[in-house]
C-alpha positions as CSV (number, residue, x, y, z in Angstrom):
1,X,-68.5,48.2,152.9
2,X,-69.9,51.7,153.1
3,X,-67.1,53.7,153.8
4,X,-64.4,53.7,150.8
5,X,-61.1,55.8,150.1
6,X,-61.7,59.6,148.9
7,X,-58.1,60.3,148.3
8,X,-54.5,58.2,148.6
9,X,-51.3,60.2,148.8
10,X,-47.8,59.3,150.0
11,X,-46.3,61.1,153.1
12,X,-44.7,64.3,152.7
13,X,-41.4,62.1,153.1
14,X,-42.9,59.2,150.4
15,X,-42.0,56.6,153.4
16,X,-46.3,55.6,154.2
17,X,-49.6,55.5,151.9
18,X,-52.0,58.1,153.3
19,X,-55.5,57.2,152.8
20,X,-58.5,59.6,153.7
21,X,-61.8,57.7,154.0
22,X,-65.2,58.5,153.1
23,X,-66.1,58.7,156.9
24,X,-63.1,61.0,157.6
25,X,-61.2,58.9,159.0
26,X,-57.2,59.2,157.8
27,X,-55.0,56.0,158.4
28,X,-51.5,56.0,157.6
29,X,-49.9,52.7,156.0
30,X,-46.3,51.7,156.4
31,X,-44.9,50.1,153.0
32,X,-43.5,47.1,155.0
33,X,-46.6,46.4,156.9
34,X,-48.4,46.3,153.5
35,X,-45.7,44.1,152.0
36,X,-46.0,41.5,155.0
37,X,-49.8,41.4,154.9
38,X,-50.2,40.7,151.1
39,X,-53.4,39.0,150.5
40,X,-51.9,36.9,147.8
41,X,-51.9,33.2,147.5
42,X,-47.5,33.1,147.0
43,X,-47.5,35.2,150.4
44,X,-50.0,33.5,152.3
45,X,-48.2,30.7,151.4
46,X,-44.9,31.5,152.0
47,X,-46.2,33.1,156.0
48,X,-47.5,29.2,156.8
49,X,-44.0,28.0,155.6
50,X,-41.8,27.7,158.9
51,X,-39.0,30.2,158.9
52,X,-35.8,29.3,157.2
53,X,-32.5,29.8,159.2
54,X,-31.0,33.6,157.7
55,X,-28.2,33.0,155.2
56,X,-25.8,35.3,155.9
57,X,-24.4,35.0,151.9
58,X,-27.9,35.4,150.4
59,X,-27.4,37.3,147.2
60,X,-29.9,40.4,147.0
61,X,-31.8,40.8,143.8
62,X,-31.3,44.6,142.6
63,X,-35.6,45.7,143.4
64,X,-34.4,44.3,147.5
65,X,-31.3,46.7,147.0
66,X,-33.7,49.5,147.3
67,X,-35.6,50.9,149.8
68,X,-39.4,48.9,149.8
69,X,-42.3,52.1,148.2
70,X,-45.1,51.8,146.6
71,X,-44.9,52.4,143.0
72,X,-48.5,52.2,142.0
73,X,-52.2,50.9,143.2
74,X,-54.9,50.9,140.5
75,X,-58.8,49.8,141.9
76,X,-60.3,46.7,141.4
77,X,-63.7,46.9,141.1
78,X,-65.1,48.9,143.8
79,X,-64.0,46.4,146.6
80,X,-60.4,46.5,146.4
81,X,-56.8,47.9,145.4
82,X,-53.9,46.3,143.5
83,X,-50.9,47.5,144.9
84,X,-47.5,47.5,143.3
85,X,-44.0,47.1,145.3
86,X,-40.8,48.8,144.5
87,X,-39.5,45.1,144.9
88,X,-41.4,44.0,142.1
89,X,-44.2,42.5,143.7
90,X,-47.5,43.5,142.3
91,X,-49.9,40.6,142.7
92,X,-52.0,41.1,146.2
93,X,-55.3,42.7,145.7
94,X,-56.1,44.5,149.3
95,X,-59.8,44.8,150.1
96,X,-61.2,48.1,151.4
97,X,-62.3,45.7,154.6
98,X,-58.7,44.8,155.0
99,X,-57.7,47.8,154.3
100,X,-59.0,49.2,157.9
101,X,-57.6,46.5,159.2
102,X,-54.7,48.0,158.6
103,X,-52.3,50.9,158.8
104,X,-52.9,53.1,162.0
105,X,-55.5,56.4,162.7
106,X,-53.6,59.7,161.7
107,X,-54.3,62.6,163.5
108,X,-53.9,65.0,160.4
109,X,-56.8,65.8,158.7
């Protein structure tokens, strides 16, 4: 990929990942959307599973007690980020393809 991330920030609010790209581009990422499209084997898994019913009675663990954030990314090699969940989840490695995929264009620059 030739474009690649020149800076990532949170939101003046801390509630989306701002990345600037290489090309200028700016797409904003929301934490849920990120959390839902984790690359990782557990999650892809889990999205082919059919849905269970909602349990109504389903104990919370504390991390789901708190608003979803991202707490850290770190790079992995130059194709990709590791990014860490508030929820505890830290295993999905995001490639800068998929990256672009997702999020939406900001219109700050």
């Amino acid at each position: 990929m030739d474009v690649y991330p020149t800076q990532l920030n949170l939101d003046e609010q801390g509630r989306e990942l701002v990345i600037q790209w290489s090309d200028d581009q700016t797409r904003r990422y929301g934490f849920k959307e990120l959390r839902d499209n984790c690359p990782c084997a557990t999650c892809r898994e889990k999205r082919k599973e059919a849905p269970a019913a909602p349990n109504p009675l389903q104990v919370l663990t504390p991390e789901q007690l708190v608003p979803l954030a991202v707490v850290g990314m770190r790079p992995v090699g130059n194709y990709a980020y590791a990014i860490a969940f508030s929820d505890g989840h830290d295993t999905g490695i995001y490639t800068l393809e998929r990256l672009r995929e997702l999020g939406r264009l900001s219109n700050d620059a």
